[in-house]
C-alpha positions in Angstrom: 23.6 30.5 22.5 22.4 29.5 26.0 20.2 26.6 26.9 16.6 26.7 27.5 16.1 27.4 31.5 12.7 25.9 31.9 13.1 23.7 34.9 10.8 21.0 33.3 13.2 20.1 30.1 16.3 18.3 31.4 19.6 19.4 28.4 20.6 16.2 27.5 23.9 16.8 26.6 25.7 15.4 29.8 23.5 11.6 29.0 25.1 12.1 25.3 28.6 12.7 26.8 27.9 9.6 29.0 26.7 7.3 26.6 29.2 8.0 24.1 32.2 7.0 26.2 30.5 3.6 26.7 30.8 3.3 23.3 34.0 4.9 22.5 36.0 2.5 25.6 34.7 -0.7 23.6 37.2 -0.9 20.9 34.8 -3.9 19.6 32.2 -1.6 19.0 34.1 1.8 17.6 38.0 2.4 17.0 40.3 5.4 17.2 38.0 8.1 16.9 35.7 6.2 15.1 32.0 6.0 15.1 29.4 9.3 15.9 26.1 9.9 18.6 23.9 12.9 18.2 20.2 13.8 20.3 18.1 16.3 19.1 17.0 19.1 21.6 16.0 22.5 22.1 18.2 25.8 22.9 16.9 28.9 23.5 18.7 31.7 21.0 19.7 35.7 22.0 16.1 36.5 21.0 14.3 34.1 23.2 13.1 32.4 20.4 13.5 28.0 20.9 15.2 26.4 18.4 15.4 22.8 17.2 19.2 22.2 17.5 21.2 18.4 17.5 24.2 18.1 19.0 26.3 15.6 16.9 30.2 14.5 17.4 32.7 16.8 16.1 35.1 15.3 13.3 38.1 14.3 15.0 37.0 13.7 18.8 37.1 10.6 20.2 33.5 9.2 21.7 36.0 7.4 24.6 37.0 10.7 25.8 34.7 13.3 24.6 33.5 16.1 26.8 30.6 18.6 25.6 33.0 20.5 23.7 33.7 18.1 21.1 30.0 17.8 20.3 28.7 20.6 17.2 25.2 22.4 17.9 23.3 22.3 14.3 20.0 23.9 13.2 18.0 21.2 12.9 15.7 22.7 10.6 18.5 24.1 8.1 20.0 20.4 8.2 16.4 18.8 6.7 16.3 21.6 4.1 19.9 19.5 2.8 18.3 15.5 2.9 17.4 14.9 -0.8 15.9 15.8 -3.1 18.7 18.5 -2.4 21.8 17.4 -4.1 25.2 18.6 -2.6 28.8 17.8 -3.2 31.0 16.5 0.0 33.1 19.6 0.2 30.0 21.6 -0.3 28.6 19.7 2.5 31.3 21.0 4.8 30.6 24.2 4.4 26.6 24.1 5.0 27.2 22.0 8.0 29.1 25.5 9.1 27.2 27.4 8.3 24.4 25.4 10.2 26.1 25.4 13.5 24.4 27.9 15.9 28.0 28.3 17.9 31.1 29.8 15.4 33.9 28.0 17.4 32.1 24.7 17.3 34.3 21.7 16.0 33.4 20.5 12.3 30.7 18.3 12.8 30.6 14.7 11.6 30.2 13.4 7.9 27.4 11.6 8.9 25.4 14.4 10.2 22.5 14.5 7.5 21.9 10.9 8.5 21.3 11.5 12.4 19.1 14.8 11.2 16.9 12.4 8.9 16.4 10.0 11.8 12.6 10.6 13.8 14.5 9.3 16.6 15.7 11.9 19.7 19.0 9.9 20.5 21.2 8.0 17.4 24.3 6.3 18.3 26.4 4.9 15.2 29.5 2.2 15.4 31.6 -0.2 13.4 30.7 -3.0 15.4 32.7 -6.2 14.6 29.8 -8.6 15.2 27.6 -6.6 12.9 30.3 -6.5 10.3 30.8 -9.9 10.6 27.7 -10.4 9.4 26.9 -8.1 6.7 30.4 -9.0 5.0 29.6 -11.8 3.4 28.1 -13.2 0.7 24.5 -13.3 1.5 24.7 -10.4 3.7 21.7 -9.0 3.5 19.6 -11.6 3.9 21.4 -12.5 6.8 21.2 -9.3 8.4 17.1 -9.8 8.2 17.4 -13.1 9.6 18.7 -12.4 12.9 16.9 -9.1 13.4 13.9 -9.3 11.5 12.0 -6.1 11.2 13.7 -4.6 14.0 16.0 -2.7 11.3 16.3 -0.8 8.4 18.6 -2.4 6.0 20.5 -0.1 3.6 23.3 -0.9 1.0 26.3 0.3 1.2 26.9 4.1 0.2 29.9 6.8 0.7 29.5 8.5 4.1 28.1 12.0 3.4 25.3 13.0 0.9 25.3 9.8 -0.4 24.7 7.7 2.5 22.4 10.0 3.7 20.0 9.9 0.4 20.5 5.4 0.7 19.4 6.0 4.2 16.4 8.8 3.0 15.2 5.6 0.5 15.7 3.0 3.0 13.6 4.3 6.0 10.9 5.8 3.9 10.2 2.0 2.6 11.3 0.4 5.5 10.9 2.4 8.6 8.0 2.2 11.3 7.3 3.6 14.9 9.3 -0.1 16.5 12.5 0.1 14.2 15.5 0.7 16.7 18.0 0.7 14.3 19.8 0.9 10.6 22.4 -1.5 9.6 24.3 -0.2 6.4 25.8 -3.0 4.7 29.5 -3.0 5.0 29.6 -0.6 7.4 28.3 -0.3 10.5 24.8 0.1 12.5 22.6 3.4 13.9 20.8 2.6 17.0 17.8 4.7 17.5 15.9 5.7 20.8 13.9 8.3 22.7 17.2 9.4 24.9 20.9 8.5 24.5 20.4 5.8 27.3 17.6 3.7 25.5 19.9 3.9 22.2 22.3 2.2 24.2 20.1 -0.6 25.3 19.1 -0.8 21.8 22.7 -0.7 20.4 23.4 -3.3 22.8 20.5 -5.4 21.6 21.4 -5.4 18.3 25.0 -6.2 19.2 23.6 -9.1 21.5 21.6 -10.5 18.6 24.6 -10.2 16.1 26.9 -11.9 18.4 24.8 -15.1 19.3 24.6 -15.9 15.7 27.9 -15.7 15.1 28.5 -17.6 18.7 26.0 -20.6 16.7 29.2 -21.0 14.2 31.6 -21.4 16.4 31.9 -24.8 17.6 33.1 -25.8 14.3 35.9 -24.4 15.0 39.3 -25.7 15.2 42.1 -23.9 16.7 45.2 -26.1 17.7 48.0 -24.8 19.5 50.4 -22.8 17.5 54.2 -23.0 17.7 55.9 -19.6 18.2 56.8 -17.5 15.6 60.4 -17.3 14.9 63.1 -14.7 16.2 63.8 -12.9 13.4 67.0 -11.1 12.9 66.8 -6.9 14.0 68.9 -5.8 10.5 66.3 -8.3 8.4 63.1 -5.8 10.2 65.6 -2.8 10.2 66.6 -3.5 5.8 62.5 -4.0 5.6 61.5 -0.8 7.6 63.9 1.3 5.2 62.1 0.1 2.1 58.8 0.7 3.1 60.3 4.2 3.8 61.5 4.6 0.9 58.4 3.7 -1.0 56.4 5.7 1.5 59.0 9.0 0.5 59.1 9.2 4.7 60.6 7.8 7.8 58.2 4.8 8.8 57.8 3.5 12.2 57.0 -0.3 12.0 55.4 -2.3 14.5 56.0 -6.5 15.0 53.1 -8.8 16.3 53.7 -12.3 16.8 51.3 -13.9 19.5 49.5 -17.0 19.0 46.6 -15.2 17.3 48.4 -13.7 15.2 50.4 -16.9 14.3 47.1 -18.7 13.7 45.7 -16.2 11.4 49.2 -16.1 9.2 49.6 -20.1 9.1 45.9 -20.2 7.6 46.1 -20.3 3.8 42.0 -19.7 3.3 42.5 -16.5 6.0 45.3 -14.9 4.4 43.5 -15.2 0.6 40.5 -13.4 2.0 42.9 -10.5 3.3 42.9 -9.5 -0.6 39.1 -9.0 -0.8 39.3 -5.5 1.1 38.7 -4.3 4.9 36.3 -4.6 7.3 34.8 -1.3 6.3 35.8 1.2 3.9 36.6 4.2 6.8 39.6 1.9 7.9 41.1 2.6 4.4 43.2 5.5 5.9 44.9 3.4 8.4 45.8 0.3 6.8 45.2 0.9 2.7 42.9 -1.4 1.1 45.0 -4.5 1.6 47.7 -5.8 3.6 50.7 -7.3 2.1 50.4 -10.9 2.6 54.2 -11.8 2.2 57.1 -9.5 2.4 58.2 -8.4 -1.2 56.8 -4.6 -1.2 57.9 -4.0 -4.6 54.9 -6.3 -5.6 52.3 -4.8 -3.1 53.6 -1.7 -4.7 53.1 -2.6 -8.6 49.6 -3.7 -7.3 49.0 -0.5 -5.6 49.8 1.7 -8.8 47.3 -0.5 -10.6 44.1 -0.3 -7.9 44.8 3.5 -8.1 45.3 3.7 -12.1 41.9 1.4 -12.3 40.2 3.5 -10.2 41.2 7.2 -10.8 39.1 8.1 -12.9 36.1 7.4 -10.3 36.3 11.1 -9.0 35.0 14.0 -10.5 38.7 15.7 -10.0 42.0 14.7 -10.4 44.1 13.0 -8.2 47.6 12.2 -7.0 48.5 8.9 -6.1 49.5 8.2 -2.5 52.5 6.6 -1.5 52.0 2.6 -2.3 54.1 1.7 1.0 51.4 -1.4 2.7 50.6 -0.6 6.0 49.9 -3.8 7.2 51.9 -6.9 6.7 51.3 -10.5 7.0 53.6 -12.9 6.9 54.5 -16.7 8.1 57.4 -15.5 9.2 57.2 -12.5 10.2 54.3 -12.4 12.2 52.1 -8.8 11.5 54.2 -5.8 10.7 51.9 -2.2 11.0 53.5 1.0 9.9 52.7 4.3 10.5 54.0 7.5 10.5 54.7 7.2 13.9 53.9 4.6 16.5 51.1 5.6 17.4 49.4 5.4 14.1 51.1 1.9 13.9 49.6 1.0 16.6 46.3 2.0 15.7 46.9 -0.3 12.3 47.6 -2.9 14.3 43.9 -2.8 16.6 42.5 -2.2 13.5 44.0 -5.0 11.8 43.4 -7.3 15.2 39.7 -6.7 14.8 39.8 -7.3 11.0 41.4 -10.5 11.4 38.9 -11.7 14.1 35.8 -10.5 11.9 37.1 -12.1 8.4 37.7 -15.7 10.5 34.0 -15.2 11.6 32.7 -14.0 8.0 34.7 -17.0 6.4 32.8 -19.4 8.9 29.6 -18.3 7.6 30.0 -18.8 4.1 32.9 -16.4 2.7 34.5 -12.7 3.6 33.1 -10.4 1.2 33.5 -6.4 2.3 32.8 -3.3 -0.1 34.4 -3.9 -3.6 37.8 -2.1 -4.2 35.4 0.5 -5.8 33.8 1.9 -3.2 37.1 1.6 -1.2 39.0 3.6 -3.2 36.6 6.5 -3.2 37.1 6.7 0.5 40.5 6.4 0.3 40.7 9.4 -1.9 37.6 11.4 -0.6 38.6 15.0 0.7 37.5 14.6 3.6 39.1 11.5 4.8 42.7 13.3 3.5 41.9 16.1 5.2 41.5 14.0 8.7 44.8 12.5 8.2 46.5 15.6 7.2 45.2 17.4 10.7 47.0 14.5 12.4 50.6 15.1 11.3 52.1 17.8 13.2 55.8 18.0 11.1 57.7 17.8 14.0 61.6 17.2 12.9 62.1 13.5 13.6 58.6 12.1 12.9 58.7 8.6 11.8 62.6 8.6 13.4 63.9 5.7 16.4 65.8 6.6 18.9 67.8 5.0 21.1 69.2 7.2 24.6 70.7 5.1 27.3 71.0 6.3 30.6 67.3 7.8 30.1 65.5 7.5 33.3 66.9 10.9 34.7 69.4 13.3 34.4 70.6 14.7 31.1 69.3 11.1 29.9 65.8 11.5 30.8 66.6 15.1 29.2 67.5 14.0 25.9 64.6 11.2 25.4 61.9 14.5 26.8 63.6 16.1 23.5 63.4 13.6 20.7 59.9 13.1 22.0 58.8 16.4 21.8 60.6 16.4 18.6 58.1 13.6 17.2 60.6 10.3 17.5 59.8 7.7 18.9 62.4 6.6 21.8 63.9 3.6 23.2 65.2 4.0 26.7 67.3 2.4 28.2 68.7 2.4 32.1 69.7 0.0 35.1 66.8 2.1 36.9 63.5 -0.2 37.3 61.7 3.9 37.0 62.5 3.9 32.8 59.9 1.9 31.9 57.0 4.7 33.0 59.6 7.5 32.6 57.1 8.8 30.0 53.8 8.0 28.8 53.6 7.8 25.5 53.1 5.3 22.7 56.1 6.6 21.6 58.4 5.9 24.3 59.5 1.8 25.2 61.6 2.0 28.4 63.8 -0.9 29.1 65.4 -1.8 32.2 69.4 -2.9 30.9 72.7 -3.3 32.2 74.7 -1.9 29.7 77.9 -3.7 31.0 75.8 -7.3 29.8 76.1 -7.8 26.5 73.1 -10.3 26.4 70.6 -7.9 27.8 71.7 -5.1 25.2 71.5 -7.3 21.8 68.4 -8.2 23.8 67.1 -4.9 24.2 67.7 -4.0 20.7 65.9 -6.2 19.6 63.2 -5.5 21.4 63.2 -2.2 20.5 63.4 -2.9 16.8 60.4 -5.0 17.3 58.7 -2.3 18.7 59.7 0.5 16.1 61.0 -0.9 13.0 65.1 0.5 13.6 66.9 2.4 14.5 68.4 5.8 13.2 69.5 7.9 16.4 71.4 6.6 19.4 72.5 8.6 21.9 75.0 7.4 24.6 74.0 9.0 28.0 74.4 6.3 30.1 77.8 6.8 32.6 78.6 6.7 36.3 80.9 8.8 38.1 82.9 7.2 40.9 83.6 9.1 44.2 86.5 11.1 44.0 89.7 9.7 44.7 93.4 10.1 44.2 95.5 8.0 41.9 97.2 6.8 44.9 93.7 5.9 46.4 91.8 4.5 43.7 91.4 1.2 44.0 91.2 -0.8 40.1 87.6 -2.0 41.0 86.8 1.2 41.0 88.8 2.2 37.6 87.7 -1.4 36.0 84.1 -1.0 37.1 84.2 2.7 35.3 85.8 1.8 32.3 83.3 -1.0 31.7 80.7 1.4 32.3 81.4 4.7 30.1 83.7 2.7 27.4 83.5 -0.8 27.0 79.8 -0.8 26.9 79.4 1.7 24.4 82.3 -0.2 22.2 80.3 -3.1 22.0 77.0 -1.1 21.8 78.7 0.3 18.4 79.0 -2.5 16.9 75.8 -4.3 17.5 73.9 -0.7 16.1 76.0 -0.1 13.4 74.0 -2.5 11.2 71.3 -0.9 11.8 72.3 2.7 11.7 73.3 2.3 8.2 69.9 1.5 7.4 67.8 4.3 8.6 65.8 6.0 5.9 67.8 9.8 6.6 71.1 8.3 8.0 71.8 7.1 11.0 73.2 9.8 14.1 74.8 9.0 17.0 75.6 11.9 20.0 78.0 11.0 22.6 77.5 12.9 26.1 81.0 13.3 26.9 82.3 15.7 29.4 84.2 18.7 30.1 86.5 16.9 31.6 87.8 15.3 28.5 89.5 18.6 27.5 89.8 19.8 31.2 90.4 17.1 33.7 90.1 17.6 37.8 92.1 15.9 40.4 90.3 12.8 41.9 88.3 12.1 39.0 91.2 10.2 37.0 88.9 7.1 36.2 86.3 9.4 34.5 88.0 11.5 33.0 90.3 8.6 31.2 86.9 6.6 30.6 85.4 9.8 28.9 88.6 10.7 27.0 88.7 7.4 25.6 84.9 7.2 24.7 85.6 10.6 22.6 88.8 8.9 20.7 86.4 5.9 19.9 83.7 8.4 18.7 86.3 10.3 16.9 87.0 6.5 15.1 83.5 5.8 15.0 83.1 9.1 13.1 85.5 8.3 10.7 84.9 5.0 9.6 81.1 5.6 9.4 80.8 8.5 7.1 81.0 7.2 4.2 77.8 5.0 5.3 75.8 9.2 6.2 76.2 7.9 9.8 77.1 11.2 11.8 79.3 11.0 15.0 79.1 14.1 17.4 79.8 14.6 21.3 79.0 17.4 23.7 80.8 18.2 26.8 78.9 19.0 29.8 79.8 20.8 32.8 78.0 21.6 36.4 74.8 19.9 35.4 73.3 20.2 38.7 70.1 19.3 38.1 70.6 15.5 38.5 70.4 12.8 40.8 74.5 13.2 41.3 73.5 16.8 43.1 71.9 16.3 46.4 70.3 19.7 47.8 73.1 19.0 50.6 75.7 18.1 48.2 75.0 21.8 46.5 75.0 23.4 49.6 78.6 22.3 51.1 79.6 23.0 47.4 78.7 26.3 47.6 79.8 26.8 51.1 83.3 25.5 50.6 83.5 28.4 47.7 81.5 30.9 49.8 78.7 31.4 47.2 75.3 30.7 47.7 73.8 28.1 46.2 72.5 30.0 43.1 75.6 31.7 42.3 77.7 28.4 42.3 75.5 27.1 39.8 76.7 30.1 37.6 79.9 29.5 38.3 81.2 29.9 34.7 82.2 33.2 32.5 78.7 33.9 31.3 77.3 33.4 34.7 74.6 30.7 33.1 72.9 27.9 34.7 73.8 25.0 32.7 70.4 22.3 32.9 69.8 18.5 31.7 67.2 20.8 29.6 69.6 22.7 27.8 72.1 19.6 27.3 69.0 17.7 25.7 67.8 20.9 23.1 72.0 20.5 22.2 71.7 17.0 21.4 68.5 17.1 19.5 70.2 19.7 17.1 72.9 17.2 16.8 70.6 14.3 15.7 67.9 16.7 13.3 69.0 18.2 10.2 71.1 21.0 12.2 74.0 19.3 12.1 73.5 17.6 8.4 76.6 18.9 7.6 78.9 18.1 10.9 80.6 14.5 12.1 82.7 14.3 14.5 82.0 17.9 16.3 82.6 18.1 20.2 80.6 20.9 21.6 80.6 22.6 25.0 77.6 23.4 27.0 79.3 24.6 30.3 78.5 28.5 30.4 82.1 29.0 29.5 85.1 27.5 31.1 88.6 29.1 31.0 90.3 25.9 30.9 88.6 24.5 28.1 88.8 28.1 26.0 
């Protein structure tokens, strides 16, 4: 399809794609990929022929950083032919909406499609506004909602997104709806602004929002909120022994997520706040992200004996049969403890956490105006198990290896370091780094990564650092020791102890006491705990000059060797890897390599070949070597030592 060329109609498309990231970068309007715009227009088909099209979000964009691709082109006229009194099913509805789309390739368009195609209006923009779900969750919701906006809006009851929600909306704006309405608040679930382009929706989404948020602003000055004394430290193997039994009641490797500022302290010291937790979420589409209740507490064998009886109450709901999901909370609350979010992964912890952020604000507001009351477990429930919402959260998880896995690398902020975190990354862990370089902190960017600037030698700033990274992620089940210096080359003679002292403390004593403080918590990851040493070739094949690191690496082996030993019977897994003529790291200046190569009478290229299969060895390679030690590769192996040198006679 092409759009119409008649100079005198302007395509709105690039006003939609405006407007919608407004919306979408005002998380207290719309969250992770939540909420959905649309405008009706006009394209001009193959045949000449105009015809009535609107462009709606496509499931699984996100309105912050949509472009026109993630927007689905619909026959407008095919869509009215489905509002009531047709009656379709929701997976039926999937397929129509397909079939309606005037562009094959075209991302599936929104749930909520049939009720932007109802709408009269050119331009509908729909979000889970926090001030309008402040006020429609409560106990005289309704009438609330037509206090403060009068006949401005439609108001509809709530319904299950798709056909349903559609027809409430049909019923509602046939009673209800005039030429001035600018909007639709659905009860327990968000609000459609309506308007003759996407830019006047906005102004009326905005007024809406404005009027919402002055009421609430008329309850506030009861308020009391006194200072709030810090949560406490909490010890890392007391987060790491809770992280490995909501994996185990989640059947997965959980990342888990600690919040404890004063907000959050506030909201978990308040009795009344916690009790209305346990009457549901802030809407039903949050369901996915942080199940129907938190935990308030921290014994998950309760929340799960609750969970089995919500689902075996409820089952029956749905016209198929269904298999229970994993009871494992998602969010926890806790005097203690603070706010613990899992995911399956940190990103989708993280996005519990916003979520739960917002909830947490809107219930303190709802509970101000007379008492938090959101969509019964009922309707709840059928989101929860609706095909479609499954079906969003399956797209999400890409099976990568160590999804839901913590690693710790140190030494990560180059090198074969910076190598190895690149790899667990990619392979869907999420990574601690550690280095004395200020550049680890933005070495990556990615939810996933948490780079810590640590001296490894100070045994304060690494219990320190681990706990900050258990914080952060929940445990710990792979650490890889990367961190080591090599001290100019000198003779025996030469050497001065500084030099030999200042080595040792780097490549061995450091990673002796780093053993012991991770050990507790390797023994507690949900698939065993892994470690992989980065030794060296020179462990095996030592060179003159380099008698402090090659005795500092020899002895890091032996301890690995122990460490190995002692540990398996816990399924923690020990392994090194000897490198040799890494060159692409910061030790290897472009000079350095040159007089290298010159003292050898190579060129540059072939002295980094320099080994029987005439391979370059790279931090690359080194890293793809130590992920197969920490996945299920090596399931089998402890206490391995690999080469990765191209070949080396000495060590043959």
């Amino acid at each position: 399809m092409q759009d119409r060329e008649d100079d005198a109609v302007v395509d709105p498309m690039g006003e939609l794609v405006e407007v919608s990231r407004i919306l979408g970068r005002d998380p207290w309007l719309v969250l992770h990929g939540g909420g959905n715009t649309s405008v009706k227009t006009v394209r001009r088909d193959v045949t000449g022929r105009d015809v009535a099209v609107l462009l709606v979000k496509g499931s699984g964009h996100d309105l912050a950083t949509i472009g026109p691709e993630g927007f689905a082109p619909l026959r407008l006229d095919r869509l009215h032919e489905l509002l009531p009194p047709t009656r379709i099913g929701d997976l039926a509805l999937l397929n129509e909406l397909r079939c309606a789309l005037i562009v094959a390739d075209a991302p599936d368009p929104s749930v909520e499609t049939l009720v932007h195609a109802l709408l009269p209006s050119t331009a509908v923009l729909h979000s889970h506004a926090d001030a309008i779900l402040a006020l429609t969750n409560t106990e005289d919701g309704e009438a609330r909602v037509r206090r403060v906006f009068g006949n401005d809006v439609v108001v509809v009851p709530y319904a299950m997104p798709g056909p349903d929600l559609a027809a409430a909306c049909q019923a509602a704006w046939d009673e209800q709806g005039h030429e001035t309405t600018i909007g639709i608040v659905v009860l327990r679930h968000g609000v459609f602004a309506l308007g003759d382009s996407p830019h006047q929706a906005l102004a009326n989404h905005d007024r809406l929002i404005g009027a919402a948020e002055a009421h609430l602003h008329e309850h506030e000055a009861a308020i009391v909120t006194p200072a709030q004394a810090p949560l406490p430290d909490i010890d890392p193997v007391e987060l790491a022994t809770f992280r490995a039994e909501l994996s185990a009641l989640a059947g997965r490797p959980m990342v888990v997520r600690r919040s404890t500022d004063p907000d959050v302290a506030r909201f978990v010291r308040d009795r009344a706040l916690l009790e209305a937790t346990g009457h549901g979420p802030l809407t039903p589409d949050h369901v996915i992200w942080t199940k129907r209740v938190p935990l308030v507490g921290s014994e998950v064998s309760r929340y799960a004996e609750g969970y089995r009886a919500y689902f075996a109450q409820h089952e029956h709901r749905r016209s198929v049969p269904l298999t229970m999901l994993d009871p494992a909370p998602r969010v926890v609350l806790d005097e203690r403890l603070g706010m613990l979010t899992a995911g399956r992964n940190a990103h989708e912890a993280l996005i519990a956490e916003d979520i739960y952020r917002h909830t947490m604000i809107a219930i303190a507001a709802a509970e101000r105006l007379g008492g938090y009351r959101p969509a019964s477990p009922g309707h709840v429930f059928d989101l929860e198990y609706w095909a479609l919402q499954q079906q969003k959260i399956a797209r999400r998880d890409t099976h990568r290896p160590l999804a839901g896995q913590v690693a710790l690398v140190t030494g990560a902020a180059s090198g074969i370091g910076k190598a190895c975190a690149d790899a667990l990354l990619e392979a869907g862990a999420s990574v601690v780094g550690w280095d004395l370089a200020a550049s680890v902190v933005d070495a990556f960017d990615s939810p996933e990564w948490l780079g810590l600037q640590v001296d490894v030698t100070d045994d304060d700033a690494m219990q320190h650092a681990l706990r900050t990274g258990v914080e952060r992620f929940g445990g710990l089940d792979v650490l890889v020791v990367a961190a080591g210096i090599f001290p100019t080359s000198q003779p025996l003679g030469e050497m001065p102890m500084a030099t030999w002292r200042r080595t040792m403390a780097v490549n061995l004593d450091a990673v002796a006491a780093l053993y012991g403080y991770a050990y507790p918590l390797l023994r507690l990851a949900p698939t065993n705990g892994r470690v992989v040493v980065v030794a060296s070739k020179n462990v095996r094949a030592p060179g003159p000059g380099a008698a402090a690191y090659s005795a500092s690496k020899a002895a890091l082996t032996q301890l690995s060797r122990v460490a190995a030993l002692e540990w398996a019977p816990e399924g923690i897994r020990v392994n090194m890897v000897h490198p040799d003529a890494v060159f692409d790291t910061g030790l290897w200046t472009p000079e350095l390599l040159a007089a290298r190569a010159e003292k050898y009478g190579m060129s540059v290229a072939e002295y980094k070949r320099r080994n029987l299969m005439r391979t370059e060895v790279t931090s690359a390679a080194v890293g793809r070597l130590v992920l197969a030690m920490a996945d299920d590769t090596f399931a089998c192996t402890t206490g391995a030592q690999v080469p990765i040198d191209g070949g080396n006679e000495r060590v043959i």
